[in-house]
Structures are given as structure tokens and as C-alpha cells.
C-alpha positions as CSV (number, residue, x, y, z in Angstrom):
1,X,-18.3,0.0,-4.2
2,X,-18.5,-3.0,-1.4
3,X,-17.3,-6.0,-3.1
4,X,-16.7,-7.7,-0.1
5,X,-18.9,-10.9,-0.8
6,X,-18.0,-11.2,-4.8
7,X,-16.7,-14.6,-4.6
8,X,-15.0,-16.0,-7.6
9,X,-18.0,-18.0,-9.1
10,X,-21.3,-17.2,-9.2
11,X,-23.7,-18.6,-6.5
12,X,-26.9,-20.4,-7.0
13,X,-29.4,-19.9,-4.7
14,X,-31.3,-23.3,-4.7
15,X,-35.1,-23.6,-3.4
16,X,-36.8,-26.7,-1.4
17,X,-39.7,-28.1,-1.0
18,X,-42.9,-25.8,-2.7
19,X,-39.9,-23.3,-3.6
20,X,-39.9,-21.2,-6.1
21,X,-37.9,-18.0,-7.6
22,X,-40.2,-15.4,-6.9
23,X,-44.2,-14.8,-6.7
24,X,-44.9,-11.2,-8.0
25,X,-42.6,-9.3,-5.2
26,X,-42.1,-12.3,-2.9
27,X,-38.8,-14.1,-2.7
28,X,-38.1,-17.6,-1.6
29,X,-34.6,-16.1,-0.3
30,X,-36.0,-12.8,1.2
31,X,-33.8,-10.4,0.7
32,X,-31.1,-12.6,0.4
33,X,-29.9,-12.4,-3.3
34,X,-30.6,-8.5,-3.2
35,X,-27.8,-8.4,-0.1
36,X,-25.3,-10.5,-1.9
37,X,-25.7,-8.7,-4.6
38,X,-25.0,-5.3,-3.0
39,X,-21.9,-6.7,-2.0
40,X,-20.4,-7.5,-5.4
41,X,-22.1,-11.3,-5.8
42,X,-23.2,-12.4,-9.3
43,X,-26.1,-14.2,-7.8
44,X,-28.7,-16.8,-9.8
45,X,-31.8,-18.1,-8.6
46,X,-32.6,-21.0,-11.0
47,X,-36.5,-22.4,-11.4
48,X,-37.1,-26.0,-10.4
49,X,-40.1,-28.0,-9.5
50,X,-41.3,-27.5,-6.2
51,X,-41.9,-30.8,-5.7
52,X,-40.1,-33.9,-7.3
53,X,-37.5,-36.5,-6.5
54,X,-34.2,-35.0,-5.8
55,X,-32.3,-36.9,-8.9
56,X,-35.6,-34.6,-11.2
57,X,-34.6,-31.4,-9.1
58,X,-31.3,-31.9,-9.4
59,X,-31.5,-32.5,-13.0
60,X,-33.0,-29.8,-14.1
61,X,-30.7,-27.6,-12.1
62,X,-27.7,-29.0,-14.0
63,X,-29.5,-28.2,-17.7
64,X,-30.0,-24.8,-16.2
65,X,-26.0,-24.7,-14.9
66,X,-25.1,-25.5,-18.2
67,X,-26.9,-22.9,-20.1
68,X,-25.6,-20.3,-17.7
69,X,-22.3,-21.8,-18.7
70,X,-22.9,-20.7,-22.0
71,X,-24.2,-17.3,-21.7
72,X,-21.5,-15.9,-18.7
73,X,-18.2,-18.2,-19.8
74,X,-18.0,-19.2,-16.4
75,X,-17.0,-22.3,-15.9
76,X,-17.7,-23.3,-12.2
77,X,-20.4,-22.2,-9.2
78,X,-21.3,-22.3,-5.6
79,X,-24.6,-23.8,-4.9
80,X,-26.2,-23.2,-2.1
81,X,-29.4,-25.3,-1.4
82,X,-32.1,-24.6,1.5
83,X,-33.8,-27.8,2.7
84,X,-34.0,-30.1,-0.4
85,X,-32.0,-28.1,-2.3
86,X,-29.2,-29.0,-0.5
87,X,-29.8,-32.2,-1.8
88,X,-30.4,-31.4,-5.0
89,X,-27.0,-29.2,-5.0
90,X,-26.0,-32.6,-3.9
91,X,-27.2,-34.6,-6.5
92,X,-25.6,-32.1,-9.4
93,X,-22.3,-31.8,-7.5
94,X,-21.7,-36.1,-7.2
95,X,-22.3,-36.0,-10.9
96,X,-20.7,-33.2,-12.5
97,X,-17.9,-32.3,-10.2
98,X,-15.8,-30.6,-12.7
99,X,-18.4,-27.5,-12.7
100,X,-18.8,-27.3,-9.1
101,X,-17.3,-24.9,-6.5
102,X,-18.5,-25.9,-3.9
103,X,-22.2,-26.9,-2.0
104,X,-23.2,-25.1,1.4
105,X,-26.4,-26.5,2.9
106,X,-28.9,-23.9,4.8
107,X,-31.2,-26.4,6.9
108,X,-30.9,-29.6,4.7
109,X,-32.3,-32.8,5.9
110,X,-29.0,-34.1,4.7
111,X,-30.2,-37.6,6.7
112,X,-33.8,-37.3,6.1
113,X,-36.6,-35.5,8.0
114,X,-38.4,-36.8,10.7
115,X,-41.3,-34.8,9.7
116,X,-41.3,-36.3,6.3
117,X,-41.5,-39.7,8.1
118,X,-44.5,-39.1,9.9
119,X,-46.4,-37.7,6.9
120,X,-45.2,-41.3,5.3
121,X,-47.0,-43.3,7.5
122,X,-49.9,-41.2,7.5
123,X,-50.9,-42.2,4.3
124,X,-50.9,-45.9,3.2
125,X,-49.5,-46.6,0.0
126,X,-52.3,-47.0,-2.7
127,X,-55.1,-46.1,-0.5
128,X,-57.9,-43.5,-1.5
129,X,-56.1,-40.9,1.4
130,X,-53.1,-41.0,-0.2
131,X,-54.3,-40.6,-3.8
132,X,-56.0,-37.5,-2.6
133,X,-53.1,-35.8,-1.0
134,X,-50.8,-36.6,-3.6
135,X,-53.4,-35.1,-6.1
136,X,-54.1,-32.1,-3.9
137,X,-50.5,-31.4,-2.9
138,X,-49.2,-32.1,-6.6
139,X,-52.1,-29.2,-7.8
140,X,-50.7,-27.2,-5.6
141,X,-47.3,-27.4,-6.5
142,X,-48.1,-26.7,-10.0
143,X,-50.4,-23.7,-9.3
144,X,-47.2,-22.0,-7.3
145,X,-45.0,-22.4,-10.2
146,X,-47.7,-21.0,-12.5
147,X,-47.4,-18.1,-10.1
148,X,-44.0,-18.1,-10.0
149,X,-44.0,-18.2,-14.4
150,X,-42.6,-21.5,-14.7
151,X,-46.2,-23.4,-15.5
152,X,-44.3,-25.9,-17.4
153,X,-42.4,-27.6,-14.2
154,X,-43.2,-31.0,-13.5
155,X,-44.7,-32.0,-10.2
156,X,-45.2,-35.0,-7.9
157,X,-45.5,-34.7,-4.7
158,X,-45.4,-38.5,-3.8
159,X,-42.2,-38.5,-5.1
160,X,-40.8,-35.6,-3.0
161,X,-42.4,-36.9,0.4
162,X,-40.4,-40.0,-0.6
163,X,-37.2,-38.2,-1.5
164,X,-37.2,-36.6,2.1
165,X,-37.7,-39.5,4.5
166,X,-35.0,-41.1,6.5
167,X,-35.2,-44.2,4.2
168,X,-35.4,-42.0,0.9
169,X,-32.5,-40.1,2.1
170,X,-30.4,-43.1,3.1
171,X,-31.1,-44.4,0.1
172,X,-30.3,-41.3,-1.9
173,X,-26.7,-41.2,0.2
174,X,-25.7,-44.9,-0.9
175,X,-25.4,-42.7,-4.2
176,X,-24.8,-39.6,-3.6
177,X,-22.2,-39.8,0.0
178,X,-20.0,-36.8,-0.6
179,X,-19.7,-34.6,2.4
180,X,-21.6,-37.0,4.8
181,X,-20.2,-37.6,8.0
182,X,-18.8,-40.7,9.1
183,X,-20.7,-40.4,12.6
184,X,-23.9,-39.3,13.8
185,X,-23.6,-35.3,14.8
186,X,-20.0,-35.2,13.6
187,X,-18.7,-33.3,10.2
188,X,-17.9,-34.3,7.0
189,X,-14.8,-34.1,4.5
190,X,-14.5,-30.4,3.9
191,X,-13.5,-31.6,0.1
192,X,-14.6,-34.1,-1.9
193,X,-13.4,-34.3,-5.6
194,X,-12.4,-31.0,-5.5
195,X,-16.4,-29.8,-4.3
196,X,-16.3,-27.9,-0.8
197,X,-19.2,-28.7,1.1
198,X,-20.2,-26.7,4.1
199,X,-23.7,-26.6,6.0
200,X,-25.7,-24.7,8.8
201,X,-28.9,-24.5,10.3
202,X,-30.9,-23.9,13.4
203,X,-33.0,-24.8,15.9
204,X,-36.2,-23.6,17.6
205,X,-35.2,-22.5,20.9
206,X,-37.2,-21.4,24.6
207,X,-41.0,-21.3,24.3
208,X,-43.9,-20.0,21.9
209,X,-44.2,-16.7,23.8
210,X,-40.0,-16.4,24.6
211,X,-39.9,-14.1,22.0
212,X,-41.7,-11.0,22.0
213,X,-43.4,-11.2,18.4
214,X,-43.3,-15.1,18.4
215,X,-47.0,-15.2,18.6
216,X,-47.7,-12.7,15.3
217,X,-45.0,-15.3,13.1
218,X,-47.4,-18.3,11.8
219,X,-44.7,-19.9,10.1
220,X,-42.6,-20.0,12.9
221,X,-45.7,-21.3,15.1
222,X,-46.3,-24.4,12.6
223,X,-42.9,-24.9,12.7
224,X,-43.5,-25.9,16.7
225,X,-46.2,-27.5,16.1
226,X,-44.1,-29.8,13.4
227,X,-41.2,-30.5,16.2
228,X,-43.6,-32.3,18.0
229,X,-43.6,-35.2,15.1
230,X,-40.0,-35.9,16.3
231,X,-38.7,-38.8,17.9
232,X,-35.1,-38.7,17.4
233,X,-33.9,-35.7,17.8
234,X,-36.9,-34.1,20.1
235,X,-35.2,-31.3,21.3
236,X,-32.7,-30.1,18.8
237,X,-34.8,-29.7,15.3
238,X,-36.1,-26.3,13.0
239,X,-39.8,-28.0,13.1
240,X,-38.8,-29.9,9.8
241,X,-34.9,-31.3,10.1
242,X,-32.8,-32.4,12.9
243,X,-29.7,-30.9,14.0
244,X,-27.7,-33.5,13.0
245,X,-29.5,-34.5,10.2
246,X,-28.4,-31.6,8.7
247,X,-24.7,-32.0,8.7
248,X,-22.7,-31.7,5.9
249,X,-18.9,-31.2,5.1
250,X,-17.6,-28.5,7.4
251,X,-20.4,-27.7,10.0
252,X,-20.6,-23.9,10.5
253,X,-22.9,-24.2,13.3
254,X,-26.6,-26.4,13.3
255,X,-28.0,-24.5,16.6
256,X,-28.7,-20.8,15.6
257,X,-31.9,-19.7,17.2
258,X,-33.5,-20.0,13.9
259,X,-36.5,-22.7,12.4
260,X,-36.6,-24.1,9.0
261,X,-38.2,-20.9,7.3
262,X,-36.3,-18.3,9.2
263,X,-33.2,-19.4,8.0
264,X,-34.4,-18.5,4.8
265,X,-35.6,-14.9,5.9
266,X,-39.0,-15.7,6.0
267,X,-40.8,-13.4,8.5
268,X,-37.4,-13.8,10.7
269,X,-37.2,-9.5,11.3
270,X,-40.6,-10.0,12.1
271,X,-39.8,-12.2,15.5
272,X,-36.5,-10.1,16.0
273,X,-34.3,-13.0,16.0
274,X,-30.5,-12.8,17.6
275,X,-29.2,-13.6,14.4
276,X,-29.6,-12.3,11.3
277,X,-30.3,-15.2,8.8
278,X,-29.6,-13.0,5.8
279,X,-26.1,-11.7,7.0
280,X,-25.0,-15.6,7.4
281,X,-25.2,-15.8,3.5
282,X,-23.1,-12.8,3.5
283,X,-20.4,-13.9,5.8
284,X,-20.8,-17.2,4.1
285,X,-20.0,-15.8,0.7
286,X,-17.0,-14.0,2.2
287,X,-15.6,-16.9,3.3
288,X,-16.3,-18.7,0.0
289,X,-14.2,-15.6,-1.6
290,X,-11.3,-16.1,1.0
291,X,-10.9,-19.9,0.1
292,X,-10.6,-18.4,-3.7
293,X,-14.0,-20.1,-4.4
């Protein structure tokens, strides 16, 4: 039996932004727990609101930590959070340390999202526009986690856009600073209160037709479309984080030819990327095994 990925604690997979678990036979990490798995992982995919503040995301994870306490006896985990669930892993990590392996962030906008800034300013506060986004975007949220069998998640979408933007986030790190870089594009502590953090992401790389089954991947095409809100970092982002803005404890590497969904598996094999998004998680939880985590 290949047990070359069973790490010492079990790894949470944690979901961002209009995340869920699973719809029917469609999973936010495709294919990614089932890999783990096969290589001696004790994997968990908790349920959390697909949209909320991170502090409501994170908060929820940690009642669902502590019940998974009870039921294996184990007494720590590895979280590993795509997009705001890096932050949420964040959030749960700064607070309750003690139960806490580590956090790895796939693609977090660990400094905020330039794309979440420009959907800020599109819609004035209290204005009718805003009102019916929020409503539209917070219906939605709920009818995924219906889908997903979790109708009982809270949703607020205002909340999330705000939890995402570069002044949300800095905010959000005044709190919550573990892991953070001291300088723009550099890395992190490796350890913080006894929490390893680690991150890695990508970028979208050459042109819309560079890769031979670019033009048949929609997400990957509104992924370009979302780069071109950024002012900042213009040239090095997934199509919703920056390459820097990602950063996190030890860097791994933040410019795999990969956007924000492919790092998460989501019609990646379709394009026939360089890299294989779901063997990172892998390697990743091998070298979480190797540090004894």
C-alpha cells in the first residue's frame, strides 16, 4: 500500500469564495482528496459558508475541528486553504494554535485581491446597485450550499467582498500577522507558535491561444479577463490574487503556470498544463510527513 503522503495529522482541505464540499459528483478540490487519500492521507473536507467574513468562516471551521477532535482522538491538523480559505485556516490557526499543525496557502490573497478591490468601488455603499448584488450574490451563495446539503450555512456576500479587499485584508492582518512577510514579495516565518505556514500559487502565463485547449477552458478565460482589473501587480497575478499577495510563511513557489481555479484542479487536464496542480498537494503532504507534521 503507498503511504507515501500519510502525514501525521489529518489535512483539511479548506474551500474559498462560493466553495463548497461537493455538488452531486463535483468537487471543489477535484480529484484532490481522492489522490491524497490513495496515498495513505486521512483527508477532511469541512462545510463552511461560501460567502462570509473570514472571522464567520473561520469560526465555523474551528467548531467543525473540534468535533473531529472528538470523534478521531486526534489532537492536531494541517489546514490547507485555497483562496480565502487560506485565510480562514488563518484565522483558526492565530487563535487556537495548540490544535494546529500547520497552514499551507494554495492561491490566497494573503494581502488582499486586487480584483476584490475593483468590484468594491463598483458598487457604492448603500446604493440601490449594491443592495441588488449583495442580494443576488448572497441567493446564490445559499442556493450552492443547498446543493452542496449544507442549506443551513449563513451567507453574506457584502461581507466576503469586504473580507477580500486590500483594506479588509490589511485590516484582517493587524489581527491575525502570523506567517506574513516582513517585505513585499519576500517570505514569512516558517513557524509561528509552533503553526508551520507554507504557500504557493500561480500565474497566468503567454497568451489566450498559447495553450492548445486554452480557448475550450472558460474558467481559465474569465480568469484573463479578471487580470485586466489589476494595477499593482499587472503582470504576475492568477486573474484573482497577485503573486506577492499570496505569500505566506515559506514560499514554495507563487509563479506555476497555473490561474486561480486551476490550482484547484478545475478543468486544469483540460488545458494540459506543465504542472500538475493535484500532484503539488501530494508532494506537499509528503513534505508535511517529512517535517513529522
Amino acid at each position: 500500500m503507498d503511504d507515501s503522503a500519510r502525514t501525521k495529522y489529518p489535512i483539511l482541505l479548506v474551500h474559498g469564495l462560493f466553495g463548497f464540499d461537493r455538488i452531486g459528483f463535483h468537487h471543489y478540490f477535484n480529484g484532490i482528496r481522492e489522490a491524497l487519500s490513495s496515498r495513505g492521507a486521512n483527508v477532511f473536507v469541512p462545510f463552511i459558508s461560501a460567502t462570509h467574513s473570514n472571522e464567520a468562516r473561520g469560526d465555523q471551521l474551528l467548531k467543525q475541528i473540534y468535533n473531529l477532535r472528538k470523534q478521531t482522538g486526534t489532537q492536531r491538523f494541517n489546514l490547507i486553504g485555497h483562496s480565502q480559505g487560506a485565510l480562514t485556516a488563518r484565522y483558526v490557526a492565530a487563535i487556537a494554535p495548540d490544535i494546529i499543525a500547520s497552514v499551507t496557502s494554495v492561491s490566497g490573497p494573503n494581502h488582499g485581491s486586487e480584483l476584490a478591490d475593483r468590484l468594491r468601488q463598483a458598487f457604492i455603499p448603500g446604493r440601490l446597485g449594491e443592495t441588488v448584488a449583495a442580494g443576488l450574490t448572497t441567493a446564490f451563495s445559499s442556493f450552492l450550499s443547498t446543493l452542496s446539503g449544507h442549506p443551513q450555512l449563513p451567507q453574506h456576500a457584502l461581507n466576503a467582498l469586504n473580507a477580500l479587499t486590500t483594506e479588509g485584508v490589511a485590516r484582517f492582518n493587524l489581527e491575525y500577522p502570523h506567517g506574513l512577510p516582513e517585505t513585499w514579495g519576500g517570505m514569512g516565518p516558517e513557524q509561528v507558535n509552533d503553526v508551520f505556514y507554507y504557500s504557493w500559487s500561480g500565474i497566468i502565463k503567454g497568451s489566450r491561444v498559447s495553450g492548445p485547449l486554452n480557448l475550450l477552458d472558460p474558467l481559465h478565460n474569465a480568469c484573463r479577463v479578471f487580470s485586466t482589473f489589476f494595477t499593482r501587480e499587472t503582470t504576475e497575478n492568477d486573474g484573482m490574487v497577485g503573486r506577492f499577495s499570496s505569500h505566506l510563511g515559506h514560499v514554495i513557489r507563487s509563479d506555476y503556470p497555473l490561474d486561480h481555479l486551476d490550482t484547484i484542479n478545475q478543468l486544469a487536464r483540460m488545458s494540459k498544463k506543465n504542472v500538475n496542480p493535484v500532484e503539488l498537494y501530494v508532494e506537499h503532504a509528503k513534505h508535511l510527513k517529512n517535517k513529522g507534521l
